[in-house]
MMTF fields as JSON, N, C-alpha, C and O atoms, coordinates in Angstrom:
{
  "mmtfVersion": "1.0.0",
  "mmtfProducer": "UNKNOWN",
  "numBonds": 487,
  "numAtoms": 488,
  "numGroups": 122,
  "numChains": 1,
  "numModels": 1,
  "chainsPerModel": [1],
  "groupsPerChain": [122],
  "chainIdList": ["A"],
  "bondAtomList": [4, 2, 8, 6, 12, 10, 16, 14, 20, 18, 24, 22, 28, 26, 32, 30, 36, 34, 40, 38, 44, 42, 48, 46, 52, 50, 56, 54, 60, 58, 64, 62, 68, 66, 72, 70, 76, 74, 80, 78, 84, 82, 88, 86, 92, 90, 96, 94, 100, 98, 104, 102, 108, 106, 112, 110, 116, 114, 120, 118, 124, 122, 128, 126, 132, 130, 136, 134, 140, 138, 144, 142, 148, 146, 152, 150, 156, 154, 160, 158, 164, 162, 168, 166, 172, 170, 176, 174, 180, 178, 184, 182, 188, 186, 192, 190, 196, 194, 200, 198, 204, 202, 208, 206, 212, 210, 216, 214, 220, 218, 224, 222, 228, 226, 232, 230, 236, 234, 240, 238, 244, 242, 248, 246, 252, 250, 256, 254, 260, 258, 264, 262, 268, 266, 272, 270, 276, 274, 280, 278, 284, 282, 288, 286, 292, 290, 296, 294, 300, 298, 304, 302, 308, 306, 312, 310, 316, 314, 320, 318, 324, 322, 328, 326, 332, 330, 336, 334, 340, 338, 344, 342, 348, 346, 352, 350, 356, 354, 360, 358, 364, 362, 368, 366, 372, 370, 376, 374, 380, 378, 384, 382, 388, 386, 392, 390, 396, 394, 400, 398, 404, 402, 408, 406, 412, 410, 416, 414, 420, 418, 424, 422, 428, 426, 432, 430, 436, 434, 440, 438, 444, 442, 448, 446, 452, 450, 456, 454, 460, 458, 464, 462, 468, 466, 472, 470, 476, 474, 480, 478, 484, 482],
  "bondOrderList": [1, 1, 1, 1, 1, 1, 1, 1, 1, 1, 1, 1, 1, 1, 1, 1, 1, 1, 1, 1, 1, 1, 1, 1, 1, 1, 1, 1, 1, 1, 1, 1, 1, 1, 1, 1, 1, 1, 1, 1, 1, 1, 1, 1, 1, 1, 1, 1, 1, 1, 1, 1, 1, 1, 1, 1, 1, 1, 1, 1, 1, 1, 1, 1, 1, 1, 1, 1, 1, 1, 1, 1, 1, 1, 1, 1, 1, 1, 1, 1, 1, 1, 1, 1, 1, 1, 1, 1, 1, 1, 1, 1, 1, 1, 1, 1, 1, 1, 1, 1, 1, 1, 1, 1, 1, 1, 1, 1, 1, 1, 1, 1, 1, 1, 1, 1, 1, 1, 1, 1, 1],
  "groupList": [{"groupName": "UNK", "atomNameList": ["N", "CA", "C", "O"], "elementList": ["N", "C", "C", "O"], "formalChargeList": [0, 0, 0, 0], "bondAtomList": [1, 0, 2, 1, 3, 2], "bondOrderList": [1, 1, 2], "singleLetterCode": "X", "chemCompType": "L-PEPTIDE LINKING"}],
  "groupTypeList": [0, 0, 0, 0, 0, 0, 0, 0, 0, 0, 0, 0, 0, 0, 0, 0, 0, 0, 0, 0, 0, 0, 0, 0, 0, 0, 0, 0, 0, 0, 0, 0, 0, 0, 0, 0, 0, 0, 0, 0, 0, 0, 0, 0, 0, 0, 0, 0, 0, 0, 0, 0, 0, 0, 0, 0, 0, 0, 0, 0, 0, 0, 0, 0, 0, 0, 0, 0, 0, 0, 0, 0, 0, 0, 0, 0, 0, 0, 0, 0, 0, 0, 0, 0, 0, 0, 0, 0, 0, 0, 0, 0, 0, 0, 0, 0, 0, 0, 0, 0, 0, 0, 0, 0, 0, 0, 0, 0, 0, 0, 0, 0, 0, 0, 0, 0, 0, 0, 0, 0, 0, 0],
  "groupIdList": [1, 2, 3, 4, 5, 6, 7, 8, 9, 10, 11, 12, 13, 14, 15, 16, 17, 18, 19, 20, 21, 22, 23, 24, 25, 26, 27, 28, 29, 30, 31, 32, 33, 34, 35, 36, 37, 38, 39, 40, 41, 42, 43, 44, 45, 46, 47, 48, 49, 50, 51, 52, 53, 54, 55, 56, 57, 58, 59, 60, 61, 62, 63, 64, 65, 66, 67, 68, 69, 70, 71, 72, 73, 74, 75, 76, 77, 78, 79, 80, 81, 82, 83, 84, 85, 86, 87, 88, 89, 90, 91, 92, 93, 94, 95, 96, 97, 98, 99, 100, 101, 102, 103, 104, 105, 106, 107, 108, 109, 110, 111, 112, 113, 114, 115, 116, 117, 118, 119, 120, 121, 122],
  "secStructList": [7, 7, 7, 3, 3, 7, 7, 7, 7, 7, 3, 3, 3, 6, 6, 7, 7, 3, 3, 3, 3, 7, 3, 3, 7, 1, 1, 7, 7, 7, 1, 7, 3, 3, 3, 3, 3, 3, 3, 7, 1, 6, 6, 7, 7, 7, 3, 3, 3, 3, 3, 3, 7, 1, 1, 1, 7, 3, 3, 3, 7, 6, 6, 6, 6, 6, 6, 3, 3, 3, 3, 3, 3, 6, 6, 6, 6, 3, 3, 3, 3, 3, 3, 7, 1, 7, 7, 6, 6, 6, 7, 3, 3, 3, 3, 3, 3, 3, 3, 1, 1, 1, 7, 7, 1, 1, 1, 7, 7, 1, 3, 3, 7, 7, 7, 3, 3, 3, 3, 3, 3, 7],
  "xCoordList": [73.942, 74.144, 74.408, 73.507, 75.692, 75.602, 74.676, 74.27, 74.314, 74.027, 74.613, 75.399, 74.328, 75.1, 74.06, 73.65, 73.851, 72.677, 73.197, 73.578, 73.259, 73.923, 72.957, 71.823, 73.28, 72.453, 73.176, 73.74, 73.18, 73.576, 73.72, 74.075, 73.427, 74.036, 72.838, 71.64, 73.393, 72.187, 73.088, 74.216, 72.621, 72.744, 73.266, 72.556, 74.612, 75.392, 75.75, 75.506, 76.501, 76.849, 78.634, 78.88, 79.819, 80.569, 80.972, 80.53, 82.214, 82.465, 81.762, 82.124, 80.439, 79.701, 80.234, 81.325, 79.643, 79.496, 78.933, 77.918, 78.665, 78.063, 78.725, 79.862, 78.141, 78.401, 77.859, 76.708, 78.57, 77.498, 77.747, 78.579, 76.79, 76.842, 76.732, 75.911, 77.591, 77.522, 76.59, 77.138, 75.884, 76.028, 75.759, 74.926, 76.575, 77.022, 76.096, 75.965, 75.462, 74.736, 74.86, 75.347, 74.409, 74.346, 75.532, 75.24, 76.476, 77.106, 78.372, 78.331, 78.97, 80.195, 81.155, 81.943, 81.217, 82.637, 83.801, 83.7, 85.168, 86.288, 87.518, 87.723, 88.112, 89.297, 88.799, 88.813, 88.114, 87.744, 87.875, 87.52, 88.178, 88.296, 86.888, 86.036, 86.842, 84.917, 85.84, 86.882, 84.992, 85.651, 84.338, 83.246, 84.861, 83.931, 84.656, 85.763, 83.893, 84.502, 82.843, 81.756, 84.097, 82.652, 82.765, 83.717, 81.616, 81.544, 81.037, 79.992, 81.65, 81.075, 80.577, 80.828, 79.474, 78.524, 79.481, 80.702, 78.756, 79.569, 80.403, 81.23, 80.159, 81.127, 82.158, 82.855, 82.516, 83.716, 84.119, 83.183, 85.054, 85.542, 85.142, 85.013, 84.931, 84.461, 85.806, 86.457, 86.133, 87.157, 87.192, 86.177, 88.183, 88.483, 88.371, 88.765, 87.807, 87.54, 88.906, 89.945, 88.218, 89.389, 88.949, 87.786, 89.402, 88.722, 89.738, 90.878, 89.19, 89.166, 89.717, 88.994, 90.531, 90.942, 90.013, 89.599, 89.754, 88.762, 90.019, 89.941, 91.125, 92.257, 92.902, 93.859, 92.421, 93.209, 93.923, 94.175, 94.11, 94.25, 93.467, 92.646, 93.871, 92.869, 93.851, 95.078, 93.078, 93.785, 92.659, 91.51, 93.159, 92.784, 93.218, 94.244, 92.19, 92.683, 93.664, 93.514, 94.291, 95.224, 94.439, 94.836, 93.059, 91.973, 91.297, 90.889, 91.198, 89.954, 91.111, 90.589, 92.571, 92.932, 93.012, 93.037, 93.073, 93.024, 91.482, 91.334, 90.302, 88.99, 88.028, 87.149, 88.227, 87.296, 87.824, 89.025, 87.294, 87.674, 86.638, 85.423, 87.445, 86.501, 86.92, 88.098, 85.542, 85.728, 84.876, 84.499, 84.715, 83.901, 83.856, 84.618, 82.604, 82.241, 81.84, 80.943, 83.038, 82.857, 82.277, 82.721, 81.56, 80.447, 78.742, 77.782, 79.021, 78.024, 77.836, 76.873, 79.553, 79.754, 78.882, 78.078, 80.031, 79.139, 80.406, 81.506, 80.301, 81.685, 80.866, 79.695, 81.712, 80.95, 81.852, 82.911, 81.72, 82.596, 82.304, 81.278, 83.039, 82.77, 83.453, 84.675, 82.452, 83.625, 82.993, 81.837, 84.125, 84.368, 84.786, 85.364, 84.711, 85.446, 84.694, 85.617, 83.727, 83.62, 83.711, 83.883, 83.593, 83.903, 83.036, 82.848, 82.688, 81.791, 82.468, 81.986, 84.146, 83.734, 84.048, 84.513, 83.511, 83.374, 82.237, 81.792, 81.263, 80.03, 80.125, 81.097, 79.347, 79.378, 78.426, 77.871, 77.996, 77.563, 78.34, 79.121, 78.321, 79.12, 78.911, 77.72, 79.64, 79.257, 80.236, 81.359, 79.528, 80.05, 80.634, 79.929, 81.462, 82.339, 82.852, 83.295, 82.631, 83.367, 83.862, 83.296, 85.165, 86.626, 87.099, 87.943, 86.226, 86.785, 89.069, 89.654, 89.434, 90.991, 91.44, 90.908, 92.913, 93.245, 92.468, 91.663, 92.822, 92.393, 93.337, 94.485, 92.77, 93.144, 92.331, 91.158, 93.205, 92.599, 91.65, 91.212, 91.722, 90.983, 89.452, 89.271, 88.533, 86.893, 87.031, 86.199, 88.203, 87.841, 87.595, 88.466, 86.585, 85.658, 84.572, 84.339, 84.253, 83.335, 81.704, 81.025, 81.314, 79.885, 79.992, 80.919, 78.739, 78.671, 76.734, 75.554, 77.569, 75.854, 75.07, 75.211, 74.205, 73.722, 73.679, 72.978, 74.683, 74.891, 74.062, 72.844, 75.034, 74.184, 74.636, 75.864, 73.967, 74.167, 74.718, 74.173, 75.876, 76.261, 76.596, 77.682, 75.829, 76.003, 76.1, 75.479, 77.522, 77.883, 78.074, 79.055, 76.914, 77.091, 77.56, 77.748, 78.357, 78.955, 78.347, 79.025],
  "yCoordList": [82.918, 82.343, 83.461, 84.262, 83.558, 84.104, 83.827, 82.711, 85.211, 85.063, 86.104, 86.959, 86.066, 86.362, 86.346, 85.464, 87.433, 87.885, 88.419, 89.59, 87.596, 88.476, 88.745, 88.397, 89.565, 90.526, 91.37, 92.414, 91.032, 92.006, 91.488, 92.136, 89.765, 89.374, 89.169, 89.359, 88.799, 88.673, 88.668, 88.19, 89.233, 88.634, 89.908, 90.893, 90.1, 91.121, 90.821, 89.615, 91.253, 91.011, 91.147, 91.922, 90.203, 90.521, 91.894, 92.583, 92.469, 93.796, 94.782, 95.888, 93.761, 94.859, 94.806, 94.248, 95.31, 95.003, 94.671, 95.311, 94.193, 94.367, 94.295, 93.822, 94.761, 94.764, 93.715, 93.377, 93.1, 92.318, 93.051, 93.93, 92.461, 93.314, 92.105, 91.211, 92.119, 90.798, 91.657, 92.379, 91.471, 91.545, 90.619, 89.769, 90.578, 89.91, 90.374, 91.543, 89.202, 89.885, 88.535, 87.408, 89.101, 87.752, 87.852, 87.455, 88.272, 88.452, 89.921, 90.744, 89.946, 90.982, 90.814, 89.873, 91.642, 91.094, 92.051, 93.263, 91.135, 91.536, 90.397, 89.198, 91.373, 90.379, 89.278, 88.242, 89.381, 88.702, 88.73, 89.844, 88.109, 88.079, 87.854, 87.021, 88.803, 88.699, 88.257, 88.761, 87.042, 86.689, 86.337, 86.15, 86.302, 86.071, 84.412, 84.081, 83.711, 82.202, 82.593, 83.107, 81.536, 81.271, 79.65, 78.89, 79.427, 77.809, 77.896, 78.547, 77.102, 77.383, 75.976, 75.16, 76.04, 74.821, 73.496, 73.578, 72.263, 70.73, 70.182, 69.312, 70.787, 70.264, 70.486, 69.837, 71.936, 72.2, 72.578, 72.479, 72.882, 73.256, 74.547, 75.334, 74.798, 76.117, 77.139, 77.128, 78.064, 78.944, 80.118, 80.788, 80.693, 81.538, 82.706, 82.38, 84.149, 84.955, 86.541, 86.923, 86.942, 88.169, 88.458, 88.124, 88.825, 88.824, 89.705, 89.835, 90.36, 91.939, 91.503, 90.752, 91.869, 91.718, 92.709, 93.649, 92.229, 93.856, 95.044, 96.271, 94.218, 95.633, 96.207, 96.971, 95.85, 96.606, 95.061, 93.986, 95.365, 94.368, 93.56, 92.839, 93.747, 92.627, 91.705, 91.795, 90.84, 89.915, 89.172, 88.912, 88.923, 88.718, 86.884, 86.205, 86.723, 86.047, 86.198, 87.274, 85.574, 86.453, 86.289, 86.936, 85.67, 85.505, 86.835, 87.227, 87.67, 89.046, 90.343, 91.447, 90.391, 91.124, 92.183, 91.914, 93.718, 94.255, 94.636, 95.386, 93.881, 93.685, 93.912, 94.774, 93.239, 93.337, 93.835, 93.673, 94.265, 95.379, 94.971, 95.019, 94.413, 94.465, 95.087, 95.442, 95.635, 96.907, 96.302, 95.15, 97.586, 96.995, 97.705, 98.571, 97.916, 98.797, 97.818, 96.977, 98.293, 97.441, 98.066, 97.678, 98.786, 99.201, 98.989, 99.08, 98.59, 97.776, 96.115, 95.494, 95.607, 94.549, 93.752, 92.855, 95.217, 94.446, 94.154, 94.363, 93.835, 93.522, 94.07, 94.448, 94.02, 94.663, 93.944, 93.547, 93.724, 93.401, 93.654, 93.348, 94.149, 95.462, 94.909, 94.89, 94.378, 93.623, 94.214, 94.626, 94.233, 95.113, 94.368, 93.331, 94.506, 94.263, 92.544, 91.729, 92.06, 90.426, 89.688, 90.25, 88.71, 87.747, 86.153, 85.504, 85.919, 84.673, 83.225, 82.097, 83.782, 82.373, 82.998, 82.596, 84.107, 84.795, 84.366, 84.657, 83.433, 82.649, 81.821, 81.075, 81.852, 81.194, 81.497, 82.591, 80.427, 80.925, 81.421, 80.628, 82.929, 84.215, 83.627, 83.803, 82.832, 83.089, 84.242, 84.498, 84.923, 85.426, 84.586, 83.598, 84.613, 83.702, 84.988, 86.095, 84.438, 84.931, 84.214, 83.213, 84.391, 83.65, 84.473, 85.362, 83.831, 84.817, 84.107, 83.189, 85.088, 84.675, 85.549, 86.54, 84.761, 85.655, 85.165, 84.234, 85.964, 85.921, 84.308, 84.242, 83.096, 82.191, 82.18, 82.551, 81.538, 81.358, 79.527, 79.084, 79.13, 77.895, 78.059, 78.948, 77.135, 77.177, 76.877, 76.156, 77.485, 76.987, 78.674, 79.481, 78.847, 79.799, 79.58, 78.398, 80.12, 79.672, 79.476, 78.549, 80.476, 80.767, 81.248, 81.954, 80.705, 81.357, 81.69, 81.398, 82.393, 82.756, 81.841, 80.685, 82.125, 81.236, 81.448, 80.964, 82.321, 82.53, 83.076, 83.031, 83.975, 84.746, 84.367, 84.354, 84.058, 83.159, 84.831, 85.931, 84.458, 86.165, 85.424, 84.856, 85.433, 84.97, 86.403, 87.456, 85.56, 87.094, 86.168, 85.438, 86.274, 86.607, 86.835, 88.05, 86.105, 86.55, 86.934, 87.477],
  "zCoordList": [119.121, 117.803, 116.793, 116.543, 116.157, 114.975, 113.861, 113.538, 113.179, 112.073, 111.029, 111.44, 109.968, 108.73, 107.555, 106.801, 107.68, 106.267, 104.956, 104.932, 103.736, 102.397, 101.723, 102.052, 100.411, 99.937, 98.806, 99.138, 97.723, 96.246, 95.259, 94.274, 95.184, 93.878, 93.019, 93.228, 92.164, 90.571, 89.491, 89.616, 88.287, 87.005, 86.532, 86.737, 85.812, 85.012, 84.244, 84.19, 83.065, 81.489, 82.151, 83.075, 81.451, 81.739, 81.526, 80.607, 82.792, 82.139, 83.435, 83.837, 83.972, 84.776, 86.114, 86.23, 87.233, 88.107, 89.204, 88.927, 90.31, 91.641, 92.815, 92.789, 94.117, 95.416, 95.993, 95.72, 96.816, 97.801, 99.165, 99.387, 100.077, 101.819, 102.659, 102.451, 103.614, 104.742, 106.281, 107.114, 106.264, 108.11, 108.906, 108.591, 110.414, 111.385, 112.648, 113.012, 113.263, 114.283, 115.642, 115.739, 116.154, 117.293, 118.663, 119.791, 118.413, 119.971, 119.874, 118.96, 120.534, 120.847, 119.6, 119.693, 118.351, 117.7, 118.059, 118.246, 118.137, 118.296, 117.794, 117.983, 117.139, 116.32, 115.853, 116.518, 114.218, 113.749, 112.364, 111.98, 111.549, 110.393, 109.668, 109.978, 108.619, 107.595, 106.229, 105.81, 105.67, 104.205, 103.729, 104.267, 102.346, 101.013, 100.792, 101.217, 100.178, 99.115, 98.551, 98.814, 97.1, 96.282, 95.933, 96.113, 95.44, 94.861, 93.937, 93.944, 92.265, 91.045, 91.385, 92.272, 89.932, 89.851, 89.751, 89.62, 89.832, 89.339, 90.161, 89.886, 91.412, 92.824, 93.159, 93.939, 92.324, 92.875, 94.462, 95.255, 94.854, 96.274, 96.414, 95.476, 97.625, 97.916, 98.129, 99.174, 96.924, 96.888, 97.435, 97.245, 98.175, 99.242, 98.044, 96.925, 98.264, 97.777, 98.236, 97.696, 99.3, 99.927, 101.393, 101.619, 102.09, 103.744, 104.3, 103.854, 105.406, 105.869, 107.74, 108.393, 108.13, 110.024, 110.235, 109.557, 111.462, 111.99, 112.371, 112.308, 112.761, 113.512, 111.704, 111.574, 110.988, 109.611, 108.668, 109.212, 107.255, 106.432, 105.967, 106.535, 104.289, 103.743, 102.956, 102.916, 102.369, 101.588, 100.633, 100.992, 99.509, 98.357, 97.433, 97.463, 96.892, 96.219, 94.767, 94.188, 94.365, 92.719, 92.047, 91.078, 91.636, 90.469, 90.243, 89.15, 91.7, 91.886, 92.192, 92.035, 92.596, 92.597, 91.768, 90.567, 92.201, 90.937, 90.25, 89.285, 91.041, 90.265, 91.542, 91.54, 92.395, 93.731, 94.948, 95.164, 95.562, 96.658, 97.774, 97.585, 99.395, 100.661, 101.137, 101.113, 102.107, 102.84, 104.188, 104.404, 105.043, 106.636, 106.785, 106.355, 107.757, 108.901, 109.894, 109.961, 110.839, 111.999, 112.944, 114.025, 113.041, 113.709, 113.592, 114.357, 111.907, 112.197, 111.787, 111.336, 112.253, 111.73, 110.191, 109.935, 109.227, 107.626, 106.886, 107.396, 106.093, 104.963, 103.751, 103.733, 102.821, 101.729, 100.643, 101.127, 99.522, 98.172, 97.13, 96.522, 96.858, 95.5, 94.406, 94.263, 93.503, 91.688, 91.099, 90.994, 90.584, 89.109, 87.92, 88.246, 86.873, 85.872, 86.109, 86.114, 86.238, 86.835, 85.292, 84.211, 85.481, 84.149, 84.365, 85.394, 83.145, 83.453, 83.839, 83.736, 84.464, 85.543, 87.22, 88.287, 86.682, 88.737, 88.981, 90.091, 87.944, 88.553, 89.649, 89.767, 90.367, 91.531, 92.423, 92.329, 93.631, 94.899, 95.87, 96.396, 96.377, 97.168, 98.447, 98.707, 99.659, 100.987, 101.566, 101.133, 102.701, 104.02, 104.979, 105.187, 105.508, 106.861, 107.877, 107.573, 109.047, 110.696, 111.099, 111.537, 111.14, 111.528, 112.991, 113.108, 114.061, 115.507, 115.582, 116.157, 114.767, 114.632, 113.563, 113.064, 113.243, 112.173, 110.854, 110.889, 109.553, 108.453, 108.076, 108.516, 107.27, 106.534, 105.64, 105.688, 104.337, 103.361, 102.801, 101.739, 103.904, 103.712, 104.588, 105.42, 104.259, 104.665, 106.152, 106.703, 106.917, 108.686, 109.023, 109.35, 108.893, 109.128, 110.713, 110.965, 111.227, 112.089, 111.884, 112.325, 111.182, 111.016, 109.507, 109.112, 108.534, 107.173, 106.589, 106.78, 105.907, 105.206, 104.734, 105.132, 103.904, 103.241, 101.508, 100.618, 101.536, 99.943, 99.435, 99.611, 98.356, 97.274, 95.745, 95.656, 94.521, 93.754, 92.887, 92.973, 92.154, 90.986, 89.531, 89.416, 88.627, 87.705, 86.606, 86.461, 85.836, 84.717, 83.508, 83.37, 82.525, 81.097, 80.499, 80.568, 79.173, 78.482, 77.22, 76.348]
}
């Protein structure tokens, strides 16, 4: 069984920033895609964030480009996401996803976190 532990979010003033950290544990990874989505409050859809191939390439959403940056170490199967510049409607709950495939930008993910809540202040 996969699991997927996150870890960095909290409360910033717009302007600031934070990291979050994914790690992946539970079986052999290979060729797999690690993504971020977030979900703002009031039921919205859960929105595709930026996500990393393990063989190289990332991809982004156009809302964070320019602002957030994923990275990996696939050695120790983590993802990482680095915002910058965030703004108070990058509010949301942050999940992690493992997509054993290529990178897509819709929630057919295989396995996800359990979210980290990043709320930014204006």
């Amino acid at each position: 069984q996969v699991q997927l532990v996150e870890s960095g979010g909290g409360l910033v003033q717009a302007g600031g920033s934070l990291r979050l950290s994914c790690a992946a544990s539970g079986r052999t990874f290979r060729n797999y895609a690690m993504g971020w989505f977030r979900q703002a409050p009031a039921g919205k859809e859960r929105e595709f964030v930026a996500a990393s191939w393990s063989g190289g390439g990332t991809y982004y959403a156009d809302s964070v480009k320019g602002r957030f940056t994923i990275s990996r170490d696939n050695a120790k199967n983590t993802v990482y996401l680095q915002m910058n510049s965030l703004k108070p409607e990058d509010t949301a709950v942050y999940y992690c996803a493992v997509r054993f495939g290529n990178i897509v930008v819709t929630p057919r993910y295989d396995y996800w976190g359990q979210g980290t809540q990043v709320t930014v202040s204006s």
